[in-house]
N, C-alpha and C positions, 0 to 999 in steps of 0.2 A: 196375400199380404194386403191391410188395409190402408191406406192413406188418406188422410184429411188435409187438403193441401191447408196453407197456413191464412190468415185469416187477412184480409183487407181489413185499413183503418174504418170505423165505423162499430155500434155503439148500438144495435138493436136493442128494445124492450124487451123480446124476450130471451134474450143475450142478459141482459140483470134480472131479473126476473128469476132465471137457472139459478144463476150466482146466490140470489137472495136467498134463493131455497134452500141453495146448499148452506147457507149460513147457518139459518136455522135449525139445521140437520146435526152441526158439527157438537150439539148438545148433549144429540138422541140417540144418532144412528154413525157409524165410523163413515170419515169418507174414502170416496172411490176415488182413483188419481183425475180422472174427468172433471169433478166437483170440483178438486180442490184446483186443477187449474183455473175454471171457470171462476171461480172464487178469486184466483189473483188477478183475475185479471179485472176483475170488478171492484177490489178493494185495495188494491197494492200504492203503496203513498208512490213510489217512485214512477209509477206506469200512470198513473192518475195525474203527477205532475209533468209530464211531459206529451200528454194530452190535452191539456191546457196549453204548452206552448205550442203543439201543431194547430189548435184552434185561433193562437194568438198568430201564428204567422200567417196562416189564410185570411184572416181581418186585413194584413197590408197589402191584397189584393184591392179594395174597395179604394185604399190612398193610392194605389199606382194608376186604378182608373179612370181617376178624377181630371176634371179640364183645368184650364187656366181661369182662373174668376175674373170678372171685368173690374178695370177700379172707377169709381165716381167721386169727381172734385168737382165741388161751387166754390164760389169765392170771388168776393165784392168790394167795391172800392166808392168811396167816398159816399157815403150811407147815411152819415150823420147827418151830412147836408141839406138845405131844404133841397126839394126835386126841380123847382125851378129856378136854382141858381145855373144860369148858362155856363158861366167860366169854368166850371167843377160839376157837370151831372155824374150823376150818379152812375156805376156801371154792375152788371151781375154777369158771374160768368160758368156757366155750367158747360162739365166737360168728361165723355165717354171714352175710357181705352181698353184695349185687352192688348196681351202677347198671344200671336200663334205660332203654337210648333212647329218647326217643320224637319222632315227626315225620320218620321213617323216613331218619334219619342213614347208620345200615348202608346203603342203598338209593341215595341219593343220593354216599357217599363212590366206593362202586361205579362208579356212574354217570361221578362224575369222574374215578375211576385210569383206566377202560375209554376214556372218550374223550382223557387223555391220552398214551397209546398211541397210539393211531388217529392223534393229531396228530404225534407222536415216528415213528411210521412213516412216514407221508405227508414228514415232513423227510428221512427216509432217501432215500427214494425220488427226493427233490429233488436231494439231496448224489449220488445215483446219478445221476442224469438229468446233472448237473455235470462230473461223472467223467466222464460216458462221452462228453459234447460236448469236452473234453479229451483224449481219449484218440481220439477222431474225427480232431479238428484238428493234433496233433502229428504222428498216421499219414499225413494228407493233407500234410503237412508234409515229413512224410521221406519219401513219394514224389516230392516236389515237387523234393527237394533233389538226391534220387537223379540226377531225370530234368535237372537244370539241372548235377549233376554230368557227365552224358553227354552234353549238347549241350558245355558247357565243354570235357571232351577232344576232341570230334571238329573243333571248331574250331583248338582247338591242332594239333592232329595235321594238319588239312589248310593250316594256315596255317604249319607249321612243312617241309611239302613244297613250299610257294612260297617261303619263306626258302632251300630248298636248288637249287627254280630258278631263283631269282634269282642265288643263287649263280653257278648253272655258266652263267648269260646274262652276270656281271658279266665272270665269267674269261674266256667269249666275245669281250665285248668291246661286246655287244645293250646294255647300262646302264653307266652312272657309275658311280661308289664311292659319289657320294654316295645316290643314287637307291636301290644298294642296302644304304646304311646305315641311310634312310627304311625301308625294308621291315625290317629286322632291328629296327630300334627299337621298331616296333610287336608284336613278338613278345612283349618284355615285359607289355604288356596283357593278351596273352591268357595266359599264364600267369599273370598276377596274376589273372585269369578263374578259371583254373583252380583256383589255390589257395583263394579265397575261397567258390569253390564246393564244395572237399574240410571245407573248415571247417565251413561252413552246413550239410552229411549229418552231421557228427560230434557238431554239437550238436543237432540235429534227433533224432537218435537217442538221445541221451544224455537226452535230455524225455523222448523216448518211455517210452522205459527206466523211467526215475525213477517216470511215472505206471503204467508195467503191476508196480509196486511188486520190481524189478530190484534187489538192494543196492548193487551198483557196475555200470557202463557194462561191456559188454565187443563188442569187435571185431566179433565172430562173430555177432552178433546182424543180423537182416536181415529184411526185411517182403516180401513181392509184393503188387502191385496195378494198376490202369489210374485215369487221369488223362482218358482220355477224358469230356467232355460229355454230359448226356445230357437227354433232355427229361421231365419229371412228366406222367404223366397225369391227375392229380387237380386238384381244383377249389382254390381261394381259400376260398370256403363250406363246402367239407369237411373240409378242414387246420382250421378252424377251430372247424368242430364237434367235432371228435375232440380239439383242446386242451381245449375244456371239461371234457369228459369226462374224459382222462389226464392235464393238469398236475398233478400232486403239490403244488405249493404251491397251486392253486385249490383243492385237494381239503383240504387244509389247513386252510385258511381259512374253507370249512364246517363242517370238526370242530370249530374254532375255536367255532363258536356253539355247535354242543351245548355245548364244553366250558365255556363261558360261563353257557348256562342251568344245568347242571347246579351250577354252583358259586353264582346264583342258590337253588337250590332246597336246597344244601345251606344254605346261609346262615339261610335259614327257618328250616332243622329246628334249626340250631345257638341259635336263638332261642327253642325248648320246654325247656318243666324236666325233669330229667331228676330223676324220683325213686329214692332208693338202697333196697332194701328188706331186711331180714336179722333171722336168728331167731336164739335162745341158747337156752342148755342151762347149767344154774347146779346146783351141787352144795356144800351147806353142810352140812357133817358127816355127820348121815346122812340130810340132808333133798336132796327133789330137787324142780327147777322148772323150768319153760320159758318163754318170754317172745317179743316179736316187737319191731321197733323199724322205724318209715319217717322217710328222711329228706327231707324237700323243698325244695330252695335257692328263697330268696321272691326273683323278677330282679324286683325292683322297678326298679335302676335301669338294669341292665345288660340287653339285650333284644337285644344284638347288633345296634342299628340300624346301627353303622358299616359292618359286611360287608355288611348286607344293601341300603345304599345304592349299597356300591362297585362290588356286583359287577351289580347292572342298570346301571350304568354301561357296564362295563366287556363287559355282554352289548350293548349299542347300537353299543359301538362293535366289536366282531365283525361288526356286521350292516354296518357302513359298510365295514370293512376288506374283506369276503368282496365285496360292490360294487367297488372299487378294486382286490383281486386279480382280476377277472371281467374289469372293463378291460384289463388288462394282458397279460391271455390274448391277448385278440381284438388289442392292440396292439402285442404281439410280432411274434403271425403274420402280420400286415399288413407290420411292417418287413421281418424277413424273406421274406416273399416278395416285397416290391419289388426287395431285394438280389439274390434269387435271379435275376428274371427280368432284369434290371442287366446281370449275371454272364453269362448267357446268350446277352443278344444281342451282347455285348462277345465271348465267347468263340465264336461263329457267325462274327463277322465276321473273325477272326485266321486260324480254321481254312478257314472259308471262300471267302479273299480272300490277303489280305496274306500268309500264307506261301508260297503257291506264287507269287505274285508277288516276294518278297525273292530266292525262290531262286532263279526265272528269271532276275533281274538280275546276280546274283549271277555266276552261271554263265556269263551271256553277254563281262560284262563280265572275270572273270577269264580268258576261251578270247581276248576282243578282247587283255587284255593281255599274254599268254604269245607271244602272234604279234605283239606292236607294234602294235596298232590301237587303244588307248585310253591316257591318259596314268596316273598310279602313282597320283593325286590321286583320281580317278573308279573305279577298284581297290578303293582301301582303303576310303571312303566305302563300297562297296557292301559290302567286310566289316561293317562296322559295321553297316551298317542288318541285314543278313540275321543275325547274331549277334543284336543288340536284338530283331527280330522276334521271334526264336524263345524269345527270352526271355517279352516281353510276351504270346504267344502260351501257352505253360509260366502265366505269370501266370492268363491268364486261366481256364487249364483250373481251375489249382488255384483259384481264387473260386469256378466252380461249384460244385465239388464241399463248398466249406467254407460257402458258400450252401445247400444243403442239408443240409449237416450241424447246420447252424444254425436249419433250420427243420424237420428234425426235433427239435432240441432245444425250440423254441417251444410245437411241440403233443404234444412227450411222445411221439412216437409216428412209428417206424421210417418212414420217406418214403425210401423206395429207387426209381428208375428200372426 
């Protein structure tokens, strides 16, 4: 089994570069499901705007690490005057303060910008895990469509060569009109077959499209891939350890507590006095002085109990929440892999079994009819069921593979056969 664990935030060149190429490609050549994630994730509006907002939250790192700025006041008194009039000289007064922190605010605001990133990323990475289970599911979609595109013509096409033997058996003289008006009526089926099936590729593609962030649908656009079944070699126990490890919202939800405690801790320091301290420089005619002045706010009644209650709250319930996403991990992987192995033995028994039995009947019973040895009733039934099979059979390929796609989506982490 191969696994590509899933990808840290980060944005290499030739990380676009891939992308670009596969753009290019989508003209010429069909793409591979590689490409075309590669591709969304290089052009998707929705992952591209919430990339911008993880860049925008890491900027309020630089404003939580900022100091206090000093303030500077002059200001002068009786100016106008001449400078030697004694009763009124003149006076100039220049004057330096700052506020310092104290309870290590800088430290702790830090604290919280740094771990709200960490959370802001880990969402990224979530809305990417999102993406790319959509962009999995569509592609298995529009292979799905393709290939029920291709059974639908080949049905038509060989049901529309018994329409022309029936034909030249009615002009014979071998059938009724009516018997071969029964045969021509059901043509219409399969052509409505058909069409519904040209439908189902066109909008299949057009999702596609839409999520590898495409502006409008176009024609030419075209995937390759296989729909064949395949079996995992990995455990239940190990899927599920490696979720713990890679869910982005588990990992989340850990950051979560720091970012909890930390808003704890600032809460604290937001609860110390913060005294202002600053010196002056006085100039009274031709006299000079200096001076110094501390300011200290008395919190007598303000002490910030309110933040500092909310946010140990508010850190207890992080601890429950990171519990409950921890659950969710291991109870993802569990659904999905019941899905999966579902899938599997449902798709074993089609490929297995039932379709080479549809098409043995099929076959025998269309060679009995063409020579008269079976009636039109036991004929066309056997169209139908050998059509349905191979539909249900298409069905079931595509669950496997959308079963996997979905538990690699569970544990975060590439589950390829």
């Amino acid at each position: 089994m191969k696994r590509i664990r899933s990808r840290s935030l980060g944005f290499p060149l030739l990380f676009l570069y891939t992308a670009a190429a596969a753009v290019g490609q989508t003209a010429s050549a069909p793409l591979t499901l590689q490409q075309a994630l590669d591709m969304a994730r290089a052009k998707n509006p929705n992952l591209l705007s919430v990339q911008q907002h993880v860049a925008a939250t890491k900027a309020s790192e630089i404003t939580a690490g900022m100091r206090q700025n000093p303030n500077f006041t002059v200001s002068g008194a009786e100016v106008s005057l001449p400078a030697n009039n004694p009763a009124s000289p003149y006076t100039y007064v220049g004057n330096v303060s700052r506020l310092f922190e104290r309870g290590e605010k800088r430290r702790w605001r830090l604290d919280v910008a740094h771990a709200t990133t960490d959370v802001t990323q880990s969402q990224y990475r979530d809305t990417e895990r999102q993406t790319v289970l959509q962009v999995k599911q569509s592609f298995t979609n529009l292979l799905a469509a393709k290939a029920g595109l291709k059974i639908a013509e080949d049905n038509l096409e060989s049901y529309r060569k018994t329409v022309d033997l029936s034909k030249a058996r009615r002009d014979a003289g071998d059938i009724s009109e009516t018997d071969f008006e029964r045969i021509d009526l059901q043509l219409a089926e399969f052509e409505s077959d058909y069409d519904s099936a040209k439908l189902n590729m066109i909008q299949a593609s057009d999702q596609l499209q839409l999520l590898l962030g495409i502006p409008k649908p176009t024609d030419t656009f075209d995937i390759t891939g296989a729909l064949d079944p395949r079996a995992l070699t990995t455990t239940l126990a190990q899927v599920e350890q490696e979720a713990i490890a890679a869910r982005p919202d588990y990992q989340a939800a850990l950051q979560s507590i720091r970012l909890a405690e930390a808003n704890v801790k600032l809460a604290e320091a937001d609860g110390t006095t913060d005294p202002t301290i600053g010196g002056e420089y006085e100039r009274t005619a031709t006299y000079n002085s200096a001076g110094f002045q501390v300011s200290i706010p008395l919190r007598i009644f303000d002490r910030n109990q309110g933040e500092k209650e909310r946010t140990r709250y508010e850190a207890q319930s992080s601890r429950s929440a990171e519990i409950a996403a921890r659950n969710q991990v291991v109870s993802d992987v569990d659904q999905a892999w019941a899905a999966y192995e579902a899938a599997v033995h449902l798709a074993n028994r089609y490929n297995g079994h039932y379709l080479r039995e549809a098409q043995h009947v099929r076959d025998n019973l269309e060679y009995s009819y063409r020579h008269g040895g079976t009636t039109l009733l036991d004929y066309l039934d056997a169209l139908r069921d050998y059509r349905q099979t191979n539909l249900d059979a298409l069905n079931a390929n595509q669950q496997v593979w959308l079963s996997i796609h979905q538990l690699s989506f569970a544990a975060a982490t590439e589950i390829l056969p």
